[in-house]
C-alpha positions as CSV (number, residue, x, y, z in Angstrom):
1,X,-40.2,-16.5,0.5
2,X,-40.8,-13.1,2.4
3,X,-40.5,-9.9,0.3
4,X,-40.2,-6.3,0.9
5,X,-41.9,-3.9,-1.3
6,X,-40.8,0.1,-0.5
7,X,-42.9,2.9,-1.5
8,X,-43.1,6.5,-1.2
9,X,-39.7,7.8,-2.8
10,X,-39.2,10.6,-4.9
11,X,-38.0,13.7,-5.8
12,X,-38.5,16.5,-3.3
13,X,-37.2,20.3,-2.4
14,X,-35.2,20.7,0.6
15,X,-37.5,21.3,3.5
16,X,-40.2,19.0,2.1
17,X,-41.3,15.6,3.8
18,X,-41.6,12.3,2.2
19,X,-43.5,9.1,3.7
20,X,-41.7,5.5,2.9
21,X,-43.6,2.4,2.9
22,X,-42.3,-1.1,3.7
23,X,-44.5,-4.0,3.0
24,X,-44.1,-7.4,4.3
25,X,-45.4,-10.4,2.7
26,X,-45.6,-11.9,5.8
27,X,-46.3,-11.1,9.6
28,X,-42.7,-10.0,10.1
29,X,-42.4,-6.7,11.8
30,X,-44.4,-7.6,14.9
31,X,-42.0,-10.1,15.7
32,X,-38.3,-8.6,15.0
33,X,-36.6,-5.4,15.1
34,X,-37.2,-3.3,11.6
35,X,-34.9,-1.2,10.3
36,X,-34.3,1.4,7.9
37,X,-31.0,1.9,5.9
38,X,-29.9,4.1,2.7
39,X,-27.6,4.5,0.3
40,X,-26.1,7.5,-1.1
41,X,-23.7,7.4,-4.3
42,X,-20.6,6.0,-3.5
43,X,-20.7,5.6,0.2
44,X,-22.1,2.6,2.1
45,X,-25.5,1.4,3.5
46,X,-26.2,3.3,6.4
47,X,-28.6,3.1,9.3
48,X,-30.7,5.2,9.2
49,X,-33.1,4.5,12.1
50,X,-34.3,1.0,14.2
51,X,-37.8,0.1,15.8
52,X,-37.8,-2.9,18.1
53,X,-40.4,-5.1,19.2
54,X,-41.1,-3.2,22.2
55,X,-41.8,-0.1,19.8
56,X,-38.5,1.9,21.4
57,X,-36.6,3.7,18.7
58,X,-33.1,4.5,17.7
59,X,-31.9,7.3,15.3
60,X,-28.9,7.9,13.4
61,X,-27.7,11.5,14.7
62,X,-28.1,13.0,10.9
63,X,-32.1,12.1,11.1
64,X,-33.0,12.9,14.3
65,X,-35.5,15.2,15.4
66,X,-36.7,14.7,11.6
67,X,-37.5,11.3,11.0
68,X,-39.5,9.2,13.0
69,X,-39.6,5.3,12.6
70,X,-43.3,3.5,13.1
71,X,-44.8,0.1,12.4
72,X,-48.3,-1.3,11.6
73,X,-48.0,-4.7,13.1
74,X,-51.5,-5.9,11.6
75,X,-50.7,-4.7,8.0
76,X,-47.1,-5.9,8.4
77,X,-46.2,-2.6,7.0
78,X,-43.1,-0.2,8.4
79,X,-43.0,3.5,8.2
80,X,-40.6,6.2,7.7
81,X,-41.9,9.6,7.4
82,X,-38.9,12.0,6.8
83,X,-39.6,15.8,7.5
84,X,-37.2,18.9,6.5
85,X,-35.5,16.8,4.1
86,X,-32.1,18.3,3.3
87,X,-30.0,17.2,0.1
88,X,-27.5,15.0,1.9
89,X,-30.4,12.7,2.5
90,X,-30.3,11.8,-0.9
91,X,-30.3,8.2,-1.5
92,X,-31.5,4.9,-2.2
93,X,-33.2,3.5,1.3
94,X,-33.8,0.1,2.1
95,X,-36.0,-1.6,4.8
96,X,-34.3,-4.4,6.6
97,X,-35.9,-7.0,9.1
98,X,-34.2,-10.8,10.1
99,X,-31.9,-10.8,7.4
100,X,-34.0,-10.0,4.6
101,X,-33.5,-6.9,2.8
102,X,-36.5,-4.8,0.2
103,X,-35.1,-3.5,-3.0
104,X,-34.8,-0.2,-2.2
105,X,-36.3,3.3,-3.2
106,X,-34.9,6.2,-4.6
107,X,-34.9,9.5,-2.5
108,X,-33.9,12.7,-4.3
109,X,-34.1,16.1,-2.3
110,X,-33.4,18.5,-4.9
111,X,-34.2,22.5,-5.7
């Protein structure tokens, strides 16, 4: 069965940067689009950014310019390094990929 494992959450002050890990118990990423998704209290699970198989990117309008989306396809792990993190992207984010979602990790950019 494939798994997701996240990494990299945490509490940070606004401004700061954070690095999220997604790892893949299985060749995965190379072969379907990834994607990265969070959370906030009370809302729903939004996008939050897309990286096909061709390696072109897509961006939810609130992230970008400050997050950027990457893949290592030989360590089937994905990427999102978040930079002048504001408080309203505080959340739980999730990687996605073929139907399969990770568990999630928490996000907190705080003062």
């Amino acid at each position: 069965q494939v798994q997701f494992v996240e990494s990299g959450g945490g509490l940070v002050q606004p401004g700061g940067s954070l690095r999220l890990s997604c790892a893949a118990s299985i060749t995965i990423f190379s072969s379907y689009t990834g994607a990265w998704y969070r959370q906030a209290p009370g809302n729903g699970r939004d996008l939050v950014a897309h990286i096909y198989t061709d390696d072109s990117t897509h961006y939810a309008d609130s992230v970008k310019g400050r997050f950027a989306i990457s893949r290592d396809k030989t360590r089937n792990v994905m990427y999102l390094q978040m930079n002048i993190l504001k408080p309203e992207d505080t959340a739980i984010y999730y990687c996605y990929a073929n139907g399969i979602w990770g568990k999630g990790t928490q996000v907190t950019v705080s003062s």
